[in-house]
C-alpha positions as CSV (number, residue, x, y, z in Angstrom):
1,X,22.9,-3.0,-110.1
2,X,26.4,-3.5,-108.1
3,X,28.1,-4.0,-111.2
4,X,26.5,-0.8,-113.3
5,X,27.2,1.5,-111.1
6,X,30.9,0.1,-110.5
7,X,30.4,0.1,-114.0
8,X,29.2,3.8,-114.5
9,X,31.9,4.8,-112.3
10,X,34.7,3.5,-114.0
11,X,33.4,5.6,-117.7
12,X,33.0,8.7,-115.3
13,X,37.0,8.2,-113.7
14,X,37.9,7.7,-117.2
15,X,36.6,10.4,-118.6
16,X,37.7,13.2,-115.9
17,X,41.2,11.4,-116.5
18,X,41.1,12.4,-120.1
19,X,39.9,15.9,-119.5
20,X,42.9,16.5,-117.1
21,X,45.3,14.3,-118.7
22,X,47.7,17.2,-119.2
23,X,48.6,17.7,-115.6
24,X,49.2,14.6,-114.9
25,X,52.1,14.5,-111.9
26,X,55.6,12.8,-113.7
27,X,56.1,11.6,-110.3
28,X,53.5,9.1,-110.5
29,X,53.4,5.7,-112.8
30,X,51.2,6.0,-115.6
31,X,47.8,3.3,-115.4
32,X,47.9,2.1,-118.8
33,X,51.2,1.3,-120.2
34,X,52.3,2.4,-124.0
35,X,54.5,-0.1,-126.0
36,X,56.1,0.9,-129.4
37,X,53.7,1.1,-132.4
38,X,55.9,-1.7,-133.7
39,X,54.7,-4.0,-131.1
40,X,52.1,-5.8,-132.0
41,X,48.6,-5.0,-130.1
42,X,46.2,-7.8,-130.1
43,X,43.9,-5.6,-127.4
44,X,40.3,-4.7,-126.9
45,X,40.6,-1.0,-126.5
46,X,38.9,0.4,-123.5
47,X,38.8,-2.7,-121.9
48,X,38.6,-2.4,-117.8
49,X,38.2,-4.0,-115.2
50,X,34.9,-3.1,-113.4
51,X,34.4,-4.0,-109.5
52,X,37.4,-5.2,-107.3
53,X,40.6,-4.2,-106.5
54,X,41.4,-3.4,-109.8
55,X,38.7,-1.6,-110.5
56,X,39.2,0.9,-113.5
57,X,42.2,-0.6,-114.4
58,X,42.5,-1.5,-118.2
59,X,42.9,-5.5,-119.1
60,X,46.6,-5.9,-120.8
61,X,46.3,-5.5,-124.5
62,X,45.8,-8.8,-126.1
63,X,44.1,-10.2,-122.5
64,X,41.5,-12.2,-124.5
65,X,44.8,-14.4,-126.1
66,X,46.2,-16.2,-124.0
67,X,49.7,-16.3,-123.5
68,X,52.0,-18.3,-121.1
69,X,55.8,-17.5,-119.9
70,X,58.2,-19.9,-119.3
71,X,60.7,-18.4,-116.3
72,X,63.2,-20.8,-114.4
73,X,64.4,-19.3,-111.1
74,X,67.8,-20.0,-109.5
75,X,65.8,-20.0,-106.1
76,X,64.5,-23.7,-104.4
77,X,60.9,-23.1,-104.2
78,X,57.7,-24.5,-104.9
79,X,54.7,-23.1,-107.6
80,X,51.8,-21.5,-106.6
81,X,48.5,-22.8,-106.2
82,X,46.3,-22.5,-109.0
83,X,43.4,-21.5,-106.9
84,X,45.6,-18.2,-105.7
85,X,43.2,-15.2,-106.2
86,X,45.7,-12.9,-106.6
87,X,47.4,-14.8,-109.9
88,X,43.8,-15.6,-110.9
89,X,42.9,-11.9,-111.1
90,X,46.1,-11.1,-113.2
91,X,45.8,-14.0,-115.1
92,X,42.3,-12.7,-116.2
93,X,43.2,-9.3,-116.5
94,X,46.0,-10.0,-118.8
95,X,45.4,-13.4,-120.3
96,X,49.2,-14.3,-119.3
97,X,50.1,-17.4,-116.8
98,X,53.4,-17.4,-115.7
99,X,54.7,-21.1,-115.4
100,X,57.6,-21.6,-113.3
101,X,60.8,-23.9,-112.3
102,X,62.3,-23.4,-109.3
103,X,65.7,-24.7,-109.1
104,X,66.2,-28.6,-108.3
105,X,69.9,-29.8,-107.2
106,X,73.5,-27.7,-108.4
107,X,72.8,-24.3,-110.2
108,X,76.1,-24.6,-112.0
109,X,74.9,-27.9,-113.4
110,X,71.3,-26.9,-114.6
111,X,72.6,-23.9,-116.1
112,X,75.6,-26.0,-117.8
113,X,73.3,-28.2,-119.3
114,X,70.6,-25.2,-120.4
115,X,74.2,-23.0,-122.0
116,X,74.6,-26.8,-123.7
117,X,71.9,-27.6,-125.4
118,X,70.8,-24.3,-126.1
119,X,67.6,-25.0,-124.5
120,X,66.3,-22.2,-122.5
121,X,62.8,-20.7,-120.7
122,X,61.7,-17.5,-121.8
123,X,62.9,-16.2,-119.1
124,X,65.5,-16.5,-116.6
125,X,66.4,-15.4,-113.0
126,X,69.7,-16.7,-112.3
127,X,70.9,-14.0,-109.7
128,X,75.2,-13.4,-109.9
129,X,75.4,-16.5,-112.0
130,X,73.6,-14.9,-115.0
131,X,76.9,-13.8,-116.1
132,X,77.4,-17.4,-117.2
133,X,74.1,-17.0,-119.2
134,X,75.3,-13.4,-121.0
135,X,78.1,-14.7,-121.9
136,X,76.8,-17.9,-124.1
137,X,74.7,-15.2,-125.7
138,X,71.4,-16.7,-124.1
139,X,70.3,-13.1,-123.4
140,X,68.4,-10.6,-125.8
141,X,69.5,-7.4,-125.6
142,X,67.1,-5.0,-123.8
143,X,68.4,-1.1,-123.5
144,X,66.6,-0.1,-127.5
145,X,63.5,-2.2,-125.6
146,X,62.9,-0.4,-122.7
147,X,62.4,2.8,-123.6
148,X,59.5,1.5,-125.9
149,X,57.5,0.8,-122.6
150,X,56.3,3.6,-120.3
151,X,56.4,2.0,-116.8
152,X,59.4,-0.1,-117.8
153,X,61.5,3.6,-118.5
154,X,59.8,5.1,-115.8
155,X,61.9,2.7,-113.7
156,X,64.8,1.7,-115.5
157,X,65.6,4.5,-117.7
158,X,67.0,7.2,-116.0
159,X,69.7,4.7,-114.5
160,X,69.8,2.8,-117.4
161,X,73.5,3.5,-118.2
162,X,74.5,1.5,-114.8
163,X,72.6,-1.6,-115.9
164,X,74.9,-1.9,-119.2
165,X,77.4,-5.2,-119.5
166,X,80.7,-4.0,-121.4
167,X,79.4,-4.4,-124.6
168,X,77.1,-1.8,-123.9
169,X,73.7,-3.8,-123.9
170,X,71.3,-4.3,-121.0
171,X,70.6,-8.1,-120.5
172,X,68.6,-8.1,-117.1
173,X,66.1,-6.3,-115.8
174,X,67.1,-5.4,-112.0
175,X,64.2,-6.7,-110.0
176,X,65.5,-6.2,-105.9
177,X,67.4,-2.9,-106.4
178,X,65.9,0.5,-105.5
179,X,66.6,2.2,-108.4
180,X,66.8,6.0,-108.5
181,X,63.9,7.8,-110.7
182,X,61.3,10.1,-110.2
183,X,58.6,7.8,-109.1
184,X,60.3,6.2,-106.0
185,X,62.9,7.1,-103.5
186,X,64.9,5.2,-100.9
187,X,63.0,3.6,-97.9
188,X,64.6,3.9,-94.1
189,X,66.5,1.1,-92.7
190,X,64.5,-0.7,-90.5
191,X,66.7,-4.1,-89.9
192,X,70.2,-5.6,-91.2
193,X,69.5,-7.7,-94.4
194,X,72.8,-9.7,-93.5
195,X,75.0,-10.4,-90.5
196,X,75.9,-12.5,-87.5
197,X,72.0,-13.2,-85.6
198,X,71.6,-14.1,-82.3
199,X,68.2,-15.2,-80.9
200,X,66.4,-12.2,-78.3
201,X,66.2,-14.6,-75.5
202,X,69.7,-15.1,-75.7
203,X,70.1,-11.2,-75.4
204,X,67.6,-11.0,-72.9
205,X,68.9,-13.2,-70.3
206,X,72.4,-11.7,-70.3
207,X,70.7,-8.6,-69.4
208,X,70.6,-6.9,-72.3
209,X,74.6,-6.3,-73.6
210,X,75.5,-5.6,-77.3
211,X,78.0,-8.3,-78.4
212,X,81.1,-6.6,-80.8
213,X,83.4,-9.4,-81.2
214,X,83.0,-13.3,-82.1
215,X,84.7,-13.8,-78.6
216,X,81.5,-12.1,-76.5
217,X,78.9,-13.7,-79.5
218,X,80.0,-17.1,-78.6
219,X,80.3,-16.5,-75.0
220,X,76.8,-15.7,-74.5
221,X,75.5,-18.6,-76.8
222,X,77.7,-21.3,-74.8
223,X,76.7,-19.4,-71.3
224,X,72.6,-19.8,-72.6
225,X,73.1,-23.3,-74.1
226,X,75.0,-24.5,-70.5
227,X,71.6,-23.1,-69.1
228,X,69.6,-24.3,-71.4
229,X,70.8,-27.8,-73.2
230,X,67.3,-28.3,-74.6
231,X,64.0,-25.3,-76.1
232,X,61.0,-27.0,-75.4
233,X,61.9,-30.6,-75.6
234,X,64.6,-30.2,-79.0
235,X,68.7,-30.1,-78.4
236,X,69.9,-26.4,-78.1
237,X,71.9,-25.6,-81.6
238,X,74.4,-23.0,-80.5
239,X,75.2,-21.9,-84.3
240,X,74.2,-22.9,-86.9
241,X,75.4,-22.6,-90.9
242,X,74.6,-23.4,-94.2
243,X,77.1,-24.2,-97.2
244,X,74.3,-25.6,-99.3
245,X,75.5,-25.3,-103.1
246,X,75.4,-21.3,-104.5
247,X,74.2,-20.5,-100.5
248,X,77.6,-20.9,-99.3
249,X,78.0,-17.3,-98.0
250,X,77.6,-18.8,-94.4
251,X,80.6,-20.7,-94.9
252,X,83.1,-18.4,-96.9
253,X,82.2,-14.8,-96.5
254,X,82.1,-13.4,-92.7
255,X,85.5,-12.8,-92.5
256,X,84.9,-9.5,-94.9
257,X,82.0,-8.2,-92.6
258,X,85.1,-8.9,-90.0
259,X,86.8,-6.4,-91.9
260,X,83.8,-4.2,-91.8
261,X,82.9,-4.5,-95.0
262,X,79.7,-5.8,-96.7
263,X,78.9,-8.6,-98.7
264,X,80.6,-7.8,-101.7
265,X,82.3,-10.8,-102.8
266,X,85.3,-13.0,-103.1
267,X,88.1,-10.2,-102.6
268,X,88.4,-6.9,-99.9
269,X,88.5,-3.5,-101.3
270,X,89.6,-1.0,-99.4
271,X,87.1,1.9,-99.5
272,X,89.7,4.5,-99.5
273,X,92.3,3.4,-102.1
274,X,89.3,0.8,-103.8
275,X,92.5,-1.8,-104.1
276,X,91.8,-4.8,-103.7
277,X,93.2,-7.8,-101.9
278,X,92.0,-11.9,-101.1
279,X,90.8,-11.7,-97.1
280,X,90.3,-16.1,-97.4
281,X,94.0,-16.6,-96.0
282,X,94.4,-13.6,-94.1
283,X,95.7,-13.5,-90.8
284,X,92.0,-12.6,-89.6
285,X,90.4,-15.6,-91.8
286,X,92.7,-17.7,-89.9
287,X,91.4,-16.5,-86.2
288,X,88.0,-16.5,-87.2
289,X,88.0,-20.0,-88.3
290,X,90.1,-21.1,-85.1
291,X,87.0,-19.5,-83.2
292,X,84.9,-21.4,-85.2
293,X,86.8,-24.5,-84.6
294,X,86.9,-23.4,-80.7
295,X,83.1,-23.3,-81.2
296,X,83.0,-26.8,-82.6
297,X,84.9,-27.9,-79.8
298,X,82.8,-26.5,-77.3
299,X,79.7,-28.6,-78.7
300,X,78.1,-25.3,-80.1
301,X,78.3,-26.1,-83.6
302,X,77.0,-29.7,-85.2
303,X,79.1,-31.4,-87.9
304,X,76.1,-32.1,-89.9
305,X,75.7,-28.0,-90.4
306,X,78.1,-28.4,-93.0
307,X,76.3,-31.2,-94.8
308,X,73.3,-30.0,-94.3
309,X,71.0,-28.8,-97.8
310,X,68.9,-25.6,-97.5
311,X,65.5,-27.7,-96.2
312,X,67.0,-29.3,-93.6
313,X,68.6,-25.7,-92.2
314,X,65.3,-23.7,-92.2
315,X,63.2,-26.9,-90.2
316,X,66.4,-26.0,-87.4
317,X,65.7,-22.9,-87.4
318,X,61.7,-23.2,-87.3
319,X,62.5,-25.2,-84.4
320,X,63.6,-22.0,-81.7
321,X,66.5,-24.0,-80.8
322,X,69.1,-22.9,-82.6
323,X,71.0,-19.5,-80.6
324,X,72.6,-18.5,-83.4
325,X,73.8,-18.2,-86.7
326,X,75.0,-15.8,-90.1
327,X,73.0,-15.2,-93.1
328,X,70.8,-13.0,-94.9
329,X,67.7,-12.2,-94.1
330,X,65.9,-13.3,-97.5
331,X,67.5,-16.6,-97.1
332,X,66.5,-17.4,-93.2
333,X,62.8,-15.6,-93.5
334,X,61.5,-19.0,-94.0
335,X,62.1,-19.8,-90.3
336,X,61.9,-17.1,-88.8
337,X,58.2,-16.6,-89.9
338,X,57.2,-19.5,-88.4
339,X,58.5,-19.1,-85.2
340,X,56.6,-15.2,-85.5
341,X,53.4,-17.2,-86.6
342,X,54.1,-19.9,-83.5
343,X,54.0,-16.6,-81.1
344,X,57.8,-17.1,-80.1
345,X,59.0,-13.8,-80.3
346,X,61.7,-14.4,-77.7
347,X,63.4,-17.2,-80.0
348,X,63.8,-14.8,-83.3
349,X,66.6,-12.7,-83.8
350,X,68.6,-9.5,-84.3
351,X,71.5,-8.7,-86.1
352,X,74.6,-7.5,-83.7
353,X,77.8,-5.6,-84.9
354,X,80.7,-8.3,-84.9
355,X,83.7,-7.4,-85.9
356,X,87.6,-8.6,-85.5
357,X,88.2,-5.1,-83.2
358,X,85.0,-4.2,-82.0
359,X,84.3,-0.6,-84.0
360,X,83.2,0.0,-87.0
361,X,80.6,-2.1,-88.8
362,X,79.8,-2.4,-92.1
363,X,76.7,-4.7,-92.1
364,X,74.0,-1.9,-93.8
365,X,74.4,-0.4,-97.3
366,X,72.9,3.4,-98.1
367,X,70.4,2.6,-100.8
368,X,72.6,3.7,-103.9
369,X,69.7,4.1,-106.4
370,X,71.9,1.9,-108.8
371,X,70.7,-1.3,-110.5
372,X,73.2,-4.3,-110.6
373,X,73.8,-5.2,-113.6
374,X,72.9,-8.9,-113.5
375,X,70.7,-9.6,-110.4
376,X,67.5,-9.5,-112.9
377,X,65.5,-11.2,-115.3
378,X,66.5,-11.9,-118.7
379,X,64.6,-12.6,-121.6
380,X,66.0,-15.6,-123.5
381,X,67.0,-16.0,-127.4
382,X,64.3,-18.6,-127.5
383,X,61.3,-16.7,-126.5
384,X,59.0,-16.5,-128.9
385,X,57.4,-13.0,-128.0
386,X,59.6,-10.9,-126.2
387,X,57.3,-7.8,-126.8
388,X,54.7,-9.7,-125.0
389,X,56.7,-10.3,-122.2
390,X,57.8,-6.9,-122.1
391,X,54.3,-5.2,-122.1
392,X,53.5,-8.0,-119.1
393,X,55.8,-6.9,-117.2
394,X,55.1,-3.0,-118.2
395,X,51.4,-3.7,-117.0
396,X,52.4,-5.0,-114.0
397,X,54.5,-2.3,-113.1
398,X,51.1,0.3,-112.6
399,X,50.3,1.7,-109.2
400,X,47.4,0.1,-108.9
401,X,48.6,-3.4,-109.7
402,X,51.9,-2.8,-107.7
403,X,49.7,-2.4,-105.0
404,X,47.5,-4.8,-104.9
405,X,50.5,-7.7,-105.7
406,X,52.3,-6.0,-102.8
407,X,49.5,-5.3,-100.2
408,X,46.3,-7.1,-101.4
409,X,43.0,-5.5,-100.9
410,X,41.9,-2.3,-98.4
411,X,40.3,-3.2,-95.3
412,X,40.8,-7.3,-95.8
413,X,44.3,-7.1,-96.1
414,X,45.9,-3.7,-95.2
415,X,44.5,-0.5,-93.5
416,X,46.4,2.6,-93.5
417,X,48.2,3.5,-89.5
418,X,46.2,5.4,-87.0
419,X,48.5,9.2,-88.5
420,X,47.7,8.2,-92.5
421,X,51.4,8.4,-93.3
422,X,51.7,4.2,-94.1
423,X,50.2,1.2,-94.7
424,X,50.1,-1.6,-92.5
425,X,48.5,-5.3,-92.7
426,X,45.3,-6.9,-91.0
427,X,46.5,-9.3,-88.3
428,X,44.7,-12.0,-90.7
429,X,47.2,-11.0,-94.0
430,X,50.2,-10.4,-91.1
431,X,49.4,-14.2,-89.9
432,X,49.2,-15.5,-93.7
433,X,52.7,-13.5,-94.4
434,X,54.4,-15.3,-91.7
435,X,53.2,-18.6,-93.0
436,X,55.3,-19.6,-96.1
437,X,53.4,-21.9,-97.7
438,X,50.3,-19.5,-97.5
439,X,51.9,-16.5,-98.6
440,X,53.0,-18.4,-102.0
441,X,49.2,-20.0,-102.5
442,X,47.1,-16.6,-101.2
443,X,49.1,-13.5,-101.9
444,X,50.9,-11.9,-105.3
445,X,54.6,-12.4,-103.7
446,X,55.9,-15.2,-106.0
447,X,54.7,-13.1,-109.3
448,X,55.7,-9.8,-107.5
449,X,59.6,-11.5,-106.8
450,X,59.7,-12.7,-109.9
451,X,59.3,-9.8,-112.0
452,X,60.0,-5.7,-112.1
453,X,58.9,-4.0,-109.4
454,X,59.3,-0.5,-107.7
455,X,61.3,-0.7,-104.7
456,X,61.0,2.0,-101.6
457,X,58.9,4.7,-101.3
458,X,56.1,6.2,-103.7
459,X,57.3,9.8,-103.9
460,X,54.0,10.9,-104.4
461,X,52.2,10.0,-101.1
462,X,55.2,8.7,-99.0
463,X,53.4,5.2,-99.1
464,X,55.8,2.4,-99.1
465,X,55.9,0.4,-102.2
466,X,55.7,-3.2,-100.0
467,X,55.7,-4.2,-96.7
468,X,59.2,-5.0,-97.2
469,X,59.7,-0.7,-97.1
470,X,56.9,-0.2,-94.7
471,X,58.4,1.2,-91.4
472,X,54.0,1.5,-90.8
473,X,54.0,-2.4,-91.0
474,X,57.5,-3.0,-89.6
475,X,56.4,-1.2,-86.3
476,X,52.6,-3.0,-86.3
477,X,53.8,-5.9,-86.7
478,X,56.1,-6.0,-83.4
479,X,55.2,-7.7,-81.0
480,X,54.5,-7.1,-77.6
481,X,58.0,-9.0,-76.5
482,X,59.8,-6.9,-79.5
483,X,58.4,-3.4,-78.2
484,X,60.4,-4.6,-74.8
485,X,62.8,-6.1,-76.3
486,X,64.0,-3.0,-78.3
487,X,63.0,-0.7,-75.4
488,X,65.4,-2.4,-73.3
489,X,67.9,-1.0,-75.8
490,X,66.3,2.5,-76.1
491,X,66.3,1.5,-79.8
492,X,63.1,1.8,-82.4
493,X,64.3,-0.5,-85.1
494,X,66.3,-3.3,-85.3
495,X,68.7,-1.2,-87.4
496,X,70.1,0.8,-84.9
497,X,72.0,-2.0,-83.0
498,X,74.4,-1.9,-86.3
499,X,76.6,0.9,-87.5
500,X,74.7,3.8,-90.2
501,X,73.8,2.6,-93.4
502,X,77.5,3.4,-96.1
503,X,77.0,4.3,-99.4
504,X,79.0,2.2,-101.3
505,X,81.4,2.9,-104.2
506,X,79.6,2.5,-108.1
507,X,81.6,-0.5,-109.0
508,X,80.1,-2.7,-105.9
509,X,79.3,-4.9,-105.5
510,X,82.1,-7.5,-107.1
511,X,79.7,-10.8,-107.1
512,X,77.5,-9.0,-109.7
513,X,80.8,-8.6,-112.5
514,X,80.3,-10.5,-115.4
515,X,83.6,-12.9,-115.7
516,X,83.9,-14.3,-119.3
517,X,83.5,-18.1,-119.3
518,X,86.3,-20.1,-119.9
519,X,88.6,-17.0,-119.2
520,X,91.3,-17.9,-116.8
521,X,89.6,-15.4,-114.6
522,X,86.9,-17.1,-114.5
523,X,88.6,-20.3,-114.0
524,X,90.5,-19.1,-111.1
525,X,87.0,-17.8,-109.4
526,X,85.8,-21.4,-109.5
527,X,89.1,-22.4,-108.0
528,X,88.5,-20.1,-105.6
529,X,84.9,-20.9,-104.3
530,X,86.2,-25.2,-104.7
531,X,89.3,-25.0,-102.4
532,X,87.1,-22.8,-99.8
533,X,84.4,-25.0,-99.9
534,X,86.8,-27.9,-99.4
535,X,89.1,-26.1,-96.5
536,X,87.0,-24.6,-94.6
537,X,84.9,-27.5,-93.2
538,X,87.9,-29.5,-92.9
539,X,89.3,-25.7,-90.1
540,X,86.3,-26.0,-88.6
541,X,85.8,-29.6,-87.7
542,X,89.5,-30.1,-86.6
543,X,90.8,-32.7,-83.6
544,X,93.3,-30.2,-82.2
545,X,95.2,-27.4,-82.2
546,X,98.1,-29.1,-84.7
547,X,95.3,-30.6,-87.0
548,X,94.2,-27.3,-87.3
549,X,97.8,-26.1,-88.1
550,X,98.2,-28.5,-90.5
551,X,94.8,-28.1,-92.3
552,X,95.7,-24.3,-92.3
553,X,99.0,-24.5,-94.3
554,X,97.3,-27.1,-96.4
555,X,94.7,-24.9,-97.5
556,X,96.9,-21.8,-97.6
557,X,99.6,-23.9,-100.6
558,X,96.6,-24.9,-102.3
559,X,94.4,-21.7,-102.3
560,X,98.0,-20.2,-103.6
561,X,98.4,-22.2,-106.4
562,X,95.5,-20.9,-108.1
563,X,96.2,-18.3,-110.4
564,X,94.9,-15.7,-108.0
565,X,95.9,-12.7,-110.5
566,X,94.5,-13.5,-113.1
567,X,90.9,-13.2,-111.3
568,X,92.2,-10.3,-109.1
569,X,93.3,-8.3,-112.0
570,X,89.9,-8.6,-114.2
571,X,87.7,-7.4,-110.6
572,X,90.8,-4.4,-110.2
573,X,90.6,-4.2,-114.2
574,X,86.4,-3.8,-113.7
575,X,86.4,-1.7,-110.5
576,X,88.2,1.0,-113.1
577,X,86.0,1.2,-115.6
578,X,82.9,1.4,-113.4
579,X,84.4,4.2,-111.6
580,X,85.3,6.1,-114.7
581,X,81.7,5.1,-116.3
582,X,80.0,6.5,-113.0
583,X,82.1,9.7,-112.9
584,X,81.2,10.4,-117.0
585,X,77.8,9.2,-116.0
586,X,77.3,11.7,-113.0
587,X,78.6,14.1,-115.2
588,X,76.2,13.7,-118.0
589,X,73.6,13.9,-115.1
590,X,74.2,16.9,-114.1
């Protein structure tokens, strides 16, 4: 009986749907996707599902022949469980199963021997190194594609331009960016997504103070270490890095949020004049690494953090004994979930705004509403389906299944806040969220990563499109401690300890430039990141003063030798044309 009236209900929504179909609100995302007639349609039409969370939504054309993606992800990571609901119900909805490789050892090195042999996944997320992959030609090209799929040019199309290589082709489809349209719109700032962190307990028993240089930052973590030599029976880390591989940012890139800039990549550009210049041997890089140094010397940072891989770093930070350290938040999650699982709220952390004078941070970027043009999936010359793939991911992109990959199911996993203006999660989904292995095995968030998605707010009911965007969820979710904690700062988010979110220039940011392979540009970058990599440990972990001297001018020769125009001039060369496309773009817009 359940099932026919669940049944009954779903003819009667579809129905009224067709009789109103013409006022349908363009701000909204389409339920049922429409592919090209070219595409080949292997569906049962009228197909829905019945009872559930997706309840009334239609089963992907061609659900009944099953079909399986190959996607390699530049990310460490494990697969989900089979037994995850939330895969299971997409699985049978659509008849797809996703089958993933997360990365195992050097990125450089898997995707050297993929480029090689020619052997390549359907898909690919390779992040800033799929410029490597574009440029061996391992990409289809996508911009004639998209507009073929409703949801897909709902999301990408009206900024569509921005996501073009040179050569005028689309090879990735943007999956973190919010990207300007008319279904979504930027989300408020609720915390720094990168930064120098130091742990609230830290804060807390200084009284409170807002650290603005590396001077005060390491003064309070040596002051709480001397007080504190051990958090709950493990030796107090004082800061902690990471220069594990691709996820050497830790290591090399500070010294331009120093400058109060973001994280843009391996030069400086000045926001006024956009010229550019290299900030690795600047007179600043060369203080900041002497404090580091300092720091070594004052036992407050371990040799081995320089060793270390990326496993290793998140079971110190799971550990609440580590004061400090810098990173992004996507990469240091891991951790810091399971100390908000373990209930120690006093031993997470909040961005503060270091930099070499003390004014003027740059940590927090304006949502743009443009898509980089390379941190996305790609669909590879050796898929055998790409239409397939494509009306996938164009199913996956409805409200409905948005939703549910995002949030789970009302009332078990999410209830809307006491005013109805967000969504927040049960303290059961909050507790499986902060738990990393359960969040991959119970919830959508490895398929939802992995693929399109909307990002930011649902212009149609204000409703965040993730918990991610969910100010709601972000102020539920704070604990008891945290409400103090950021009342002792008259502050109501995180956010506000930092400068205002800038709006950066079109051409940022420069990691996401495709470099030709095999150009000397491209040369020189790896140059770049190899004599970093090498020097700056060697700074850090020097005897003395005149070791570090010596190391310095060492590094300086060495890092000069490299052919530093020829990569300077191809980002200065770049930054033009994306300035002049965005300015015959904005025009066209208008």
């Amino acid at each position: 009986m359940k099932k026919f009236i669940a049944l009954m209900t779903a003819m009667l929504m579809v129905l009224s749907l067709a009789a109103c179909g013409g006022d349908t609100d363009k701000s909204s995302v389409e339920s049922k996707s429409s592919a090209a007639e070219s595409s080949s349609d292997t569906s049962v039409e009228g197909t829905a599902d019945t009872e559930g969370p997706l309840a009334g939504v239609e089963k992907l054309a061609g659900y009944d022949d099953p079909f399986e993606i190959t996607v390699f992800i530049r990310d460490n990571g494990e697969v989900p469980a089979d037994s995850n609901p939330v895969i299971q119900k997409i699985e049978e909805m659509t008849g797809v199963t996703m089958k993933y490789e997360f990365l195992v050892g050097d990125l450089n090195q898997k995707l050297g021997v993929m480029i090689a042999g020619g052997e390549y996944p359907d898909t690919i997320f390779a992040g800033d190194q799929a410029s490597s992959l574009i440029e061996a030609g391992a990409f289809i090209p996508l911009e004639d594609e998209i507009t073929k799929y409703e949801n897909l040019n709902a999301l990408y199309g009206k900024m569509s331009e921005y996501m073009k290589s040179e050569d005028g082709h689309i090879y990735t489809l943007d999956i973190y960016s919010h990207i300007s349209s008319d279904v979504v719109e930027a989300a408020p700032t609720f915390e720094s997504g990168i930064g120098f962190f130091i742990q609230k307990a830290v804060l807390e028993d200084a009284g409170y103070p807002t650290p603005k240089t590396i001077e005060e930052y390491f003064e309070l973590i040596k002051n709480y270490k001397e007080k504190n030599p051990e958090i709950d029976g493990v030796k107090t880390v004082g800061f902690e890095m990471l220069a594990d591989g691709w996820r050497n940012w830790s290591l090399v890139n500070p010294v331009q949020n120093l400058m109060g800039a973001s994280n843009d990549g391996a030069l400086y550009v000045d926001p006024d004049t956009l010229k550019s210049s290299f900030y690795q041997t600047s007179d600043l890089a060369k203080t900041y690494y002497k404090q580091l140094n300092q720091a070594y010397q004052d036992g407050l940072i371990e040799p081995e953090s320089l060793t270390q891989n990326y496993d290793q770093y998140i079971a110190k930070l799971t550990s609440g004994a580590v004061l400090g350290f810098y990173d992004q938040t996507w990469n240091s999650d891991a951790g810091v979930n399971v100390l908000k699982n373990d209930g120690k709220y006093n031993r997470t952390y909040i961005a503060v705004p270091i930099t070499a004078d003390g004014t003027g941070d740059g940590y927090v970027d304006a949502e743009s509403g443009i898509p980089s043009t390379v941190n996305g999936v790609g669909i590879t010359v050796n898929s055998q389906n790409k239409d397939r793939i494509l009306a996938y991911y164009d199913w996956l992109l409805q409200r409905e299944v948005q939703d549910y990959l995002a949030w789970g199911e009302e009332g078990t996993d999410w209830v809307y806040n006491e005013d109805k203006t967000g969504k927040e999660f049960t303290a059961e989904r909050r507790a499986i969220e902060n738990d990393t292995a359960k969040k991959r095995d119970l919830t959508g968030h490895t398929l939802r990563n992995y693929t399109p998605k909307w990002v930011g707010v649902y212009k149609d009911d204000g409703m965040a499109t993730g918990s991610d965007k969910s100010i709601a969820e972000k102020l539920a979710s704070l604990s008891e401690y945290d409400q103090e904690f950021l009342k002792a700062y008259d502050f109501e988010y995180p956010a506000e300890m930092l400068s205002a979110p800038i709006l950066r220039p079109a051409y940022y940011p420069i990691w996401a430039m495709t470099i030709e392979d095999g150009s000397a540009a491209a040369v020189s970058a790896t140059k770049i990141t190899d004599v970093t990599v090498k020097y700056f440990p060697q700074l850090i972990l020097a005897t003395d003063d005149a070791a570090y001297e010596a190391t310095w001018n060492e590094f300086v020769e060495a890092f000069n030798a490299i052919d530093l125009n020829a990569y300077q001039s191809e980002v200065d060369r770049q930054i033009d044309v994306k300035m002049t496309n965005d300015a015959e773009i904005q025009a066209k817009m208008k």
